[in-house]
C-alpha positions as protocol buffer text, in pm:
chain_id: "A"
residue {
  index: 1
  type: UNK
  ca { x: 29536 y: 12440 z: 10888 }
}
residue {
  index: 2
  type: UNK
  ca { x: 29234 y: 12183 z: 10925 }
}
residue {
  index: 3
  type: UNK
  ca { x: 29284 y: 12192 z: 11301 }
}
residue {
  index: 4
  type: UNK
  ca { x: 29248 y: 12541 z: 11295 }
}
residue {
  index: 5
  type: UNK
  ca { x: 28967 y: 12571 z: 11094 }
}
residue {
  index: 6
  type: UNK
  ca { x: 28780 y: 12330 z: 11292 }
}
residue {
  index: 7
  type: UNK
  ca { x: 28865 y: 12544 z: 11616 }
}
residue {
  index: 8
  type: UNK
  ca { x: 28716 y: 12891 z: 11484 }
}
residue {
  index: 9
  type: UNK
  ca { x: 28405 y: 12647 z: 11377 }
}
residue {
  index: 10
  type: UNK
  ca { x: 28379 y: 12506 z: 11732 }
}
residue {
  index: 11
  type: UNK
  ca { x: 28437 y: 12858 z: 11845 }
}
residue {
  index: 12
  type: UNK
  ca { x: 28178 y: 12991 z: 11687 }
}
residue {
  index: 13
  type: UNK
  ca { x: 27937 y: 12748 z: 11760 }
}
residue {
  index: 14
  type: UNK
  ca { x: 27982 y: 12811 z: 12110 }
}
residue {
  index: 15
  type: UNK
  ca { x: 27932 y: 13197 z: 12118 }
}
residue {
  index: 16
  type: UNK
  ca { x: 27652 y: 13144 z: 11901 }
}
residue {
  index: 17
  type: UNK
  ca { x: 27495 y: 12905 z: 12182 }
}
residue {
  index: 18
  type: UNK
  ca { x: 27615 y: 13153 z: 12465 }
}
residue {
  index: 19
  type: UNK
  ca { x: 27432 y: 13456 z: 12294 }
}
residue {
  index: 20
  type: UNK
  ca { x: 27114 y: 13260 z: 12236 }
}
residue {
  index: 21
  type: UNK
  ca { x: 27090 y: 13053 z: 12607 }
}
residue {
  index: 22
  type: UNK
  ca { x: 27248 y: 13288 z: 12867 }
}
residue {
  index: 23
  type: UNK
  ca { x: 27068 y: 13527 z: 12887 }
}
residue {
  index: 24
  type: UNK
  ca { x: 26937 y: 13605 z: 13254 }
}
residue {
  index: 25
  type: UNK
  ca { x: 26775 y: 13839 z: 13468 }
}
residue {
  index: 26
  type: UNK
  ca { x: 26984 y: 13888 z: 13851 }
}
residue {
  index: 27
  type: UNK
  ca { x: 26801 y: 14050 z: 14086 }
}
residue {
  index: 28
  type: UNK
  ca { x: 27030 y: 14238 z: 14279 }
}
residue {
  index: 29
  type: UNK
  ca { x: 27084 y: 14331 z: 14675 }
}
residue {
  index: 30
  type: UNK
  ca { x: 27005 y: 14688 z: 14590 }
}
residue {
  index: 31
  type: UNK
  ca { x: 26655 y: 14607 z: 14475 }
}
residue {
  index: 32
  type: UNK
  ca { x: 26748 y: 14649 z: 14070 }
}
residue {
  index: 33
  type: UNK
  ca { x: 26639 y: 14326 z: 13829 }
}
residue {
  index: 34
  type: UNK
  ca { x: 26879 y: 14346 z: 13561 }
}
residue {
  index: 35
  type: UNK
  ca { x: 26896 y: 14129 z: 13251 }
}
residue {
  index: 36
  type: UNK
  ca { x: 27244 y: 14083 z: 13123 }
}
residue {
  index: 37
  type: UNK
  ca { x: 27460 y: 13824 z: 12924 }
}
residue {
  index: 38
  type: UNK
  ca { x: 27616 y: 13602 z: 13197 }
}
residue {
  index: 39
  type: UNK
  ca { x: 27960 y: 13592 z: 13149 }
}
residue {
  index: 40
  type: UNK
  ca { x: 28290 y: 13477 z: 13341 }
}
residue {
  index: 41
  type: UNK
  ca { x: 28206 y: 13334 z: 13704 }
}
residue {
  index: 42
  type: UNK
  ca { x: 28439 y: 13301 z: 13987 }
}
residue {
  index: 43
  type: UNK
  ca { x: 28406 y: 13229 z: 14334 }
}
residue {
  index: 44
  type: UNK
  ca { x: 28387 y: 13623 z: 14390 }
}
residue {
  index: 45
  type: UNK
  ca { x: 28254 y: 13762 z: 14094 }
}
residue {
  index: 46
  type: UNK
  ca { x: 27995 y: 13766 z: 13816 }
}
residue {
  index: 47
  type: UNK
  ca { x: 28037 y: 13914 z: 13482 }
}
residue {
  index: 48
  type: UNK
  ca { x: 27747 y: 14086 z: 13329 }
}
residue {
  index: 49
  type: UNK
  ca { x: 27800 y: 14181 z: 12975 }
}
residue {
  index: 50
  type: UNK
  ca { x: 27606 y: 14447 z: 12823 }
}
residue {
  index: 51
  type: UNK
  ca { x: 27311 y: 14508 z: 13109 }
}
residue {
  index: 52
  type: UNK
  ca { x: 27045 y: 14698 z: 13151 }
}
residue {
  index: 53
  type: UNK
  ca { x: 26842 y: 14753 z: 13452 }
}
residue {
  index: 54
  type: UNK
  ca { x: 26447 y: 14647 z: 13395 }
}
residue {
  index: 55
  type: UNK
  ca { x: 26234 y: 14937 z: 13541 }
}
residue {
  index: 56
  type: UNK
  ca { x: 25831 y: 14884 z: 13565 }
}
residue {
  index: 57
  type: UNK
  ca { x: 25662 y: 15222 z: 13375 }
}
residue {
  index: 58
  type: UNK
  ca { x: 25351 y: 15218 z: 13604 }
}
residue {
  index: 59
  type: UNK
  ca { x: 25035 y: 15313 z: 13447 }
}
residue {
  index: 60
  type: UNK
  ca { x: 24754 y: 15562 z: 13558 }
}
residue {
  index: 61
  type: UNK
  ca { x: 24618 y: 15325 z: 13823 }
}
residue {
  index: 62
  type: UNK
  ca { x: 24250 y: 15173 z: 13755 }
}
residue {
  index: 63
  type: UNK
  ca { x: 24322 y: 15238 z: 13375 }
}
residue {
  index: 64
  type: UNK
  ca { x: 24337 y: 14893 z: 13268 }
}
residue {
  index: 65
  type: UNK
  ca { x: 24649 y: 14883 z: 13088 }
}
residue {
  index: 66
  type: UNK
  ca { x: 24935 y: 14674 z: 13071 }
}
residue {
  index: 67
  type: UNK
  ca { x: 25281 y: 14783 z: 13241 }
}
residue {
  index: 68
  type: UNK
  ca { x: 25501 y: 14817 z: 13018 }
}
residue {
  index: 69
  type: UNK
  ca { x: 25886 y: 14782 z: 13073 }
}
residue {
  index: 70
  type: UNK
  ca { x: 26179 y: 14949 z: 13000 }
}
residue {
  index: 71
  type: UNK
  ca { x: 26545 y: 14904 z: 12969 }
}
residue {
  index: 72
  type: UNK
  ca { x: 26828 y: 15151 z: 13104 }
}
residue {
  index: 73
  type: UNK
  ca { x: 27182 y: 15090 z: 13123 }
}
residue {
  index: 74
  type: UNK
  ca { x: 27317 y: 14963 z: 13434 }
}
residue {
  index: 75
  type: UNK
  ca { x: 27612 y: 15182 z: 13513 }
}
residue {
  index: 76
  type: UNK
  ca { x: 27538 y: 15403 z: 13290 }
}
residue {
  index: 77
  type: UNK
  ca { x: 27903 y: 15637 z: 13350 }
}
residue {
  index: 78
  type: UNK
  ca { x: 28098 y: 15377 z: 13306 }
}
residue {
  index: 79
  type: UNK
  ca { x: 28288 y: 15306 z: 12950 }
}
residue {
  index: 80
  type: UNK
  ca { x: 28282 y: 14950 z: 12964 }
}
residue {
  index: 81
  type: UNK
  ca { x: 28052 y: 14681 z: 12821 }
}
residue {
  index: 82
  type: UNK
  ca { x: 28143 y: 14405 z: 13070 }
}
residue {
  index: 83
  type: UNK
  ca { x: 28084 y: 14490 z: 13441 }
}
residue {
  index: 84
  type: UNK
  ca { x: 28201 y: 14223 z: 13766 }
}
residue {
  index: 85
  type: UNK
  ca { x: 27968 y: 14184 z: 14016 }
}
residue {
  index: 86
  type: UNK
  ca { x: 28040 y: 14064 z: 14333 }
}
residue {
  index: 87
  type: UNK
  ca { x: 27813 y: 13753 z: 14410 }
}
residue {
  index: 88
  type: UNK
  ca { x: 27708 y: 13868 z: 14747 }
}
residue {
  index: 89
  type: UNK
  ca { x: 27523 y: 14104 z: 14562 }
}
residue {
  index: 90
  type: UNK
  ca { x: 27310 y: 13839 z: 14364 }
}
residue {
  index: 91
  type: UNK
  ca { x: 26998 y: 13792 z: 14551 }
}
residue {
  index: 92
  type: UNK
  ca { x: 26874 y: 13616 z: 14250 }
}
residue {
  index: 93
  type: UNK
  ca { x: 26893 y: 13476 z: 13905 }
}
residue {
  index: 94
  type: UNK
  ca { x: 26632 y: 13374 z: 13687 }
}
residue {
  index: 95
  type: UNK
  ca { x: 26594 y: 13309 z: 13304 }
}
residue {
  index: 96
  type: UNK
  ca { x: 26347 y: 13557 z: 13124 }
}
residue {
  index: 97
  type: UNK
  ca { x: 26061 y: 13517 z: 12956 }
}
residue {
  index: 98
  type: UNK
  ca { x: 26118 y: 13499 z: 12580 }
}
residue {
  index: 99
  type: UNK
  ca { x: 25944 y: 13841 z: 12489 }
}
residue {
  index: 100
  type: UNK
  ca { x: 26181 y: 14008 z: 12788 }
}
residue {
  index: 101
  type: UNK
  ca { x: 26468 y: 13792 z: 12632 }
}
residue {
  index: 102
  type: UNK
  ca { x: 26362 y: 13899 z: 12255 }
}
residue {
  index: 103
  type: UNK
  ca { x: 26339 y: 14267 z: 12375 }
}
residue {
  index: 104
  type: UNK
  ca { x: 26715 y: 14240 z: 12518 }
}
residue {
  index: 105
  type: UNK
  ca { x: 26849 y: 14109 z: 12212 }
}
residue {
  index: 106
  type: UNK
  ca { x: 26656 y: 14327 z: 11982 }
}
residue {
  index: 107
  type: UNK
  ca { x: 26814 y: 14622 z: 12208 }
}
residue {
  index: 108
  type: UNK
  ca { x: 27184 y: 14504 z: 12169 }
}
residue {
  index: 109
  type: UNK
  ca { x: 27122 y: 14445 z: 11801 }
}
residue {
  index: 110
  type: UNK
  ca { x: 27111 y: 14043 z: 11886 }
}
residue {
  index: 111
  type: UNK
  ca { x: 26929 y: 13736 z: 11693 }
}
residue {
  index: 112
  type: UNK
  ca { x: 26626 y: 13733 z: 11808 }
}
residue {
  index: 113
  type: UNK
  ca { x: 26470 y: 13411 z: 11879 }
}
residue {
  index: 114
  type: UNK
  ca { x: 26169 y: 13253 z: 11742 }
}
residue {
  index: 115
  type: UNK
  ca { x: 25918 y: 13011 z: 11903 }
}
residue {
  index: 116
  type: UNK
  ca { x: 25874 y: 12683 z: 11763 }
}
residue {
  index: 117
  type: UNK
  ca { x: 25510 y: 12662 z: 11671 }
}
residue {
  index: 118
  type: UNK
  ca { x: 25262 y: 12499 z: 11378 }
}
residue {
  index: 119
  type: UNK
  ca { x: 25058 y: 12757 z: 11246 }
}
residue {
  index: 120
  type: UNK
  ca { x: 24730 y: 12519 z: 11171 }
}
């Protein structure tokens, strides 16, 4: 029973480092960036659980605002939450910036991570 205990422990452990490190933003033939959990790779395939295609919300040009950024699902028909992606596809693959990464996990109802920093 100890052996097994100490397996759901290590188990857990490792999805718990998973959800908070892989995290990454492909940027795909088609043109889309989308920011996924990486999952399964193979010499074929990607596996992008849960993602959501970034799309720019351009502002009124000259108005000095920021652009903001949105999230919609990628494959938005389909009734799965784990899509494979064929790696010819992946142009790219980046990790996001921790407000883009914070946004993700706040939108899959994720930990969200916290910067280390003394408040002086």
């Amino acid at each position: 029973m100890a052996k097994t205990k100490r397996r759901e422990e290590s188990s857990w452990k490792k999805d718990k480092v998973i959800l908070m490190a892989d995290i990454k933003i492909f940027r795909l033939s088609s043109g889309e960036d989308v920011i996924t959990e990486k999952g399964d790779i193979t010499d074929t395939h990607t596996s992008f659980i849960n993602p959501f295609v970034i799309v720019p919300m351009q502002q009124s040009p000259g108005s000095g605002q920021e652009v903001r950024i949105a999230f919609t699902p990628f494959m938005p028909y389909g009734d799965q939450e784990t899509i494979e992606v064929k790696n010819t596809h992946i142009v790219s693959e980046v990790l996001p910036h921790i407000d883009m990464k914070n946004n993700y996990n706040q939108y899959t109802g994720r930990v969200v991570e916290v910067e280390n920093k003394i408040i002086t």
